[in-house]
C-alpha positions, 0 to 999 in steps of 0.5 A: 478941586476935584470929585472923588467918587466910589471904585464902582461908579459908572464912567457916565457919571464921572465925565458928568459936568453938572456943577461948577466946581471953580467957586469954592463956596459949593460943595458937590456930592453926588448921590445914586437913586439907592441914597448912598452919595458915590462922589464928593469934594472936599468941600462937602467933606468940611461942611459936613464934619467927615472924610467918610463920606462915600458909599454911606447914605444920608440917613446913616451920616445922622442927616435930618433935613427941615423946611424954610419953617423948621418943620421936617422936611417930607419926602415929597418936597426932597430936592433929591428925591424929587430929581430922582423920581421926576428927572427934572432939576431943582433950582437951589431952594433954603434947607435946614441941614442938622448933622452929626459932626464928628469934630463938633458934635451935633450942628445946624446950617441953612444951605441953598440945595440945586439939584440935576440928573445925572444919565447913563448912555440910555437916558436913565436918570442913575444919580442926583449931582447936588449943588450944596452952598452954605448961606447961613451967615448970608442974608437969607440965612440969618432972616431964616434962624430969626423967623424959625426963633420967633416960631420956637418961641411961640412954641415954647410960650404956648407949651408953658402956658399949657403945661401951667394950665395942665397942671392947675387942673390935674393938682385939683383932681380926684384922679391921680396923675403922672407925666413919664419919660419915655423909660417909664420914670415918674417926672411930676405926679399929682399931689391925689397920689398921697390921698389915695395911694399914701405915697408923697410926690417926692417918693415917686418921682424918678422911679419906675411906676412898674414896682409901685404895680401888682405883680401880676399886673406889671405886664399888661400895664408895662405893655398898655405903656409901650402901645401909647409910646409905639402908635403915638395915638391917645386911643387906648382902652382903661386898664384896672391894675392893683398898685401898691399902697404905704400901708402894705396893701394893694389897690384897684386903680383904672389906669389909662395911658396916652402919649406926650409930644414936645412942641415938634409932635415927638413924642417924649414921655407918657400921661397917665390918669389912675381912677381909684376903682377900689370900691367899684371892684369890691361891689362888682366882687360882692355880687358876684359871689352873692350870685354864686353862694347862698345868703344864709349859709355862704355856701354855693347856692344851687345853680353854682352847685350844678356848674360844680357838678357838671365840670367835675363830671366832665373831668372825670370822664375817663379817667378811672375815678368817680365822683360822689354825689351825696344828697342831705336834708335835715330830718323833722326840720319843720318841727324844729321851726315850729319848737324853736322858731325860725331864727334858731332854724336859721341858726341850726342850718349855718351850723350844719352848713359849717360842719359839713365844710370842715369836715370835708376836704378842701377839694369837695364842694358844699352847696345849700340847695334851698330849704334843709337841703344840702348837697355835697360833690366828692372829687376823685372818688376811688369806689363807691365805698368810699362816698358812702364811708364819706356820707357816714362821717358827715352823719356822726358829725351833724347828729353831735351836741352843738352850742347851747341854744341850736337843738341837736338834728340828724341828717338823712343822705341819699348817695349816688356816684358816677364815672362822667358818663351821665348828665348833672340833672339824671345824677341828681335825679338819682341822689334825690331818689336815694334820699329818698329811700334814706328819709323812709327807711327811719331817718338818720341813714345813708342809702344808695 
């Protein structure tokens, strides 16, 4: 039975006499330090499925090899690439060999691998002759499958025992859970999923968890789930993503994604733990607009408004227009607490607050600074003429009869405008004086 080999192998390699090739029983490969197997017999042919053996590595033959145990086989306790690296040979030790046969599909052997060196003229080891007998149906063999089977079974038992614990707990939780494919397809979902999100189990399973998420979120929680699968690591941060509700809504949900291995450590699938966070996003909203905006009025408060102020200043800056500054305060507003009392202040300041909203554009900013005092940021203001034809506008509009029960009140306005060139506090230094002017000149006026 005779060995074929590769056109391009050394003529050293071939008059190489390492392996007994009289019992047909072995089959003979022999594999260059690259991992391509540049010769092999006919028996290596038939036990591996292919006449298409030469020149291809063992990987690209879909060969996985296993220890004794059925672990994976490290590199490091690889006969061949141990003969390689040290050239010593390797007395035959018990492999487990899965390959793709392409008569048979996919099968498994128990082999006995021996391995030696095979030398160029110099001493170098250029290739590995392997000795490959197949001893499934031997002794040995069949002692190896009984042990591997009752390790797999013990693997199989403690995964269900796990998986029925696992479950218990997440079908008592609050947290809504999910187990994916490694496609992203829901395979099993706590039964929480109908408490918080509306949906029934098994309208979930077997679809993609993407379109059950915000739009808006959908890549950043497709990618959280690509990181878990990729890294196989449990360390990933809590990610908060709206996922859609049966009543047509949205809803906050911390989500956090880890990996999911069968009982060989593979990773199979992905765990999802969605916390609703609804309530916790509103709360943290609601303070950050209280932050922001006056209690009373719902305009912006003070602070927010020099923020406004400075960056429609710094975006102005340069571009040709202006922006208009204009400073209110309500005329005699003590007399009106004093007459009426402070509710019915209180009441008259939110009517002022609303007309001057809506009789401004959407792009201009409303603000109560304190007090009767209101402040209003023009955007994109052509001319000073226009700030002022602006300011005249919102005097008409305050100084109008309102609801039965709010007296009637005017407005004084100081009006300043400025090209970007200056900073918030010097143009509200400025407005203030303008005001100012207005408050003496009789009320009820504009002044620059």
């Amino acid at each position: 039975m005779g060995v074929r080999w590769v056109d391009a192998a050394p003529a050293a390699l071939r008059d190489a006499s390492v392996v007994d090739l009289r019992d047909g029983s072995v089959a003979a490969l022999v594999v260059d330090e690259d991992d391509r197997i540049i010769a092999a017999d006919e028996s290596a042919e038939l036990m591996l499925g292919t006449h298409e053996l030469l020149g291809r590595t063992r990987t690209s033959l879909g060969l996985r090899f296993t220890a004794a145990d059925g672990s994976p086989l490290a590199a490091g306790d690889d006969p061949v690439l141990r003969t390689l690296a040290s050239g010593e040979p390797s007395a035959p030790s018990l492999l487990g060999v899965e390959s793709a046969r392409s008569d048979a599909g996919m099968s498994f052997s128990w082999v006995e691998v021996g391995t030696a060196p095979l030398r160029l003229a110099d001493g170098s080891v250029a290739a590995v002759a392997v000795s490959w007998r197949e001893v499934s149906d031997q002794p040995r063999g069949r002692a190896a499958t009984a042990a591997l089977v009752r390790a797999l079974q013990s693997l199989s038992k403690a995964a269900v025992a796990d998986e029925v614990r696992f479950r218990a707990l997440a079908e008592n939780a609050a947290d809504v859970v999910i187990q994916s494919d490694v496609a992203g397809r829901c395979v099993w979902v706590s039964p929480a999923v109908r408490e918080v999100l509306g949906w029934e189990p098994d309208d979930v399973v077997g679809q993609s968890l993407l379109p059950l998420v915000h739009p808006d979120d959908r890549e950043r929680a497709n990618e959280q789930r690509r990181a878990a699968l990729a890294s196989g690591s449990d360390a990933h941060e809590r990610l908060e993503v709206r996922y859609t509700t049966t009543a047509g809504g949205w809803r906050w949900m911390s989500a956090l994604s880890r990996p999911m291995r069968d009982p060989t450590g593979r990773v199979v699938g992905g765990l999802t733990a969605l916390r609703d966070i609804q309530d916790d996003v509103e709360r943290r909203e609601e303070l950050r607009y209280l932050a922001g905006h006056d209690g009373l009025t719902g305009l912006v408060n003070r602070e927010a408004a020099i923020h406004h102020l400075a960056r429609a200043l710094q975006n102005t800056a340069g571009s040709g227009s202006l922006v208009g500054v204009l400073y209110l305060d309500v005329d005699r507003f003590k007399d009106v607490n004093d007459t009426y009392g402070h509710a019915t202040g209180d009441r008259l300041l939110i009517e002022i607050g609303h007309r001057l909203t809506t009789t401004l554009r959407a792009s201009d900013i409303v603000a109560r600074l304190g007090g009767d005092e209101f402040l209003v940021i023009l955007s994109q203001v052509k001319e000073e003429q226009h700030a002022v034809r602006r300011a005249m506008s919102l005097l008409e509009m305050v100084s109008r009869p309102g609801d039965e029960g709010i007296p009637a009140a005017t407005v004084s306005i100081g009006v300043v405008t400025d090209a970007g060139d200056r900073d918030p506090a010097d143009v509200l230094h400025e407005a203030d004086a303008a005001l100012y002017r207005a408050k003496h000149a009789g009320r009820n006026t504009v002044s620059l």
